[in-house]
C-alpha positions, -999 to 999 in steps of 0.1 A, spaced: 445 -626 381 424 -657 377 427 -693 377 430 -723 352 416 -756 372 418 -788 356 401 -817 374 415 -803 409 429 -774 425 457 -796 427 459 -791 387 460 -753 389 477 -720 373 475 -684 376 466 -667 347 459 -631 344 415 -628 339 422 -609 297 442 -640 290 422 -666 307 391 -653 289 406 -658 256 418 -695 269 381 -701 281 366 -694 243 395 -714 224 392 -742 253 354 -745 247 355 -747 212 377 -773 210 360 -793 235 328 -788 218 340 -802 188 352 -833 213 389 -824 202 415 -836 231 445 -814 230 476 -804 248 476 -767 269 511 -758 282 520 -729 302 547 -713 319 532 -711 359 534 -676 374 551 -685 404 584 -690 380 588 -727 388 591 -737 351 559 -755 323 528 -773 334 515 -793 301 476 -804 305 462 -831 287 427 -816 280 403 -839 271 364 -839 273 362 -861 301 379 -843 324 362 -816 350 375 -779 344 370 -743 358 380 -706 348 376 -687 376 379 -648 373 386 -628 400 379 -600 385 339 -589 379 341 -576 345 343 -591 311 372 -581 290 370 -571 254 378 -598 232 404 -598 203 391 -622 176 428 -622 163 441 -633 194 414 -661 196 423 -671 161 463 -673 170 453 -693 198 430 -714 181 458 -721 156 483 -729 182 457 -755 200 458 -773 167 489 -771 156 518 -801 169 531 -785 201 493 -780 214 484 -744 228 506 -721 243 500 -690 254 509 -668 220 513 -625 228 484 -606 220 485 -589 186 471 -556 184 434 -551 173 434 -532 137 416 -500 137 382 -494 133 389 -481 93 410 -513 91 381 -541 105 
């Protein structure tokens, strides 16, 4: 399980490392391309939605608790990517599954 900080550990949310991995690449290409956007997600402890206004101005942190890197699903990143630009901002979508290696 890692953790999403924005600004302070005030600002924060479990999020299991695979999924937080994906987050970090879609994140940091939007910001990169100085795009603000809104990131909501359901907080683990079951207390309901946190909505973050990410912008480029603002100090964040992924931090991993595990030590290795997962395998990335480029479909995943591109769902996610979608959702970050779409009207409702990004939301954490389910993962779809990887096509085969015949299929890729």
């Amino acid at each position: 399980m890692g953790r999403f900080i924005y600004d302070t550990m005030a600002n924060s949310v479990d999020i299991d490392d695979r999924t937080l991995a994906h987050l970090r690449i879609v994140v940091m290409n939007k910001l990169r391309r100085s795009e603000a956007f809104m990131f909501d997600v359901e907080v683990g402890d079951g207390s309901g939605r946190r909505s973050f206004w990410i912008h480029p101005s603002v100090p964040l942190q992924f931090h991993f608790f595990g030590s290795r890197n997962p395998r990335i699903n480029r479909l995943w990143i591109e769902e996610l990517m979608q959702s970050a630009s779409g009207p409702n901002g990004l939301s954490i979508v389910p993962e779809p599954d990887e096509p085969s290696g015949e299929e890729a």
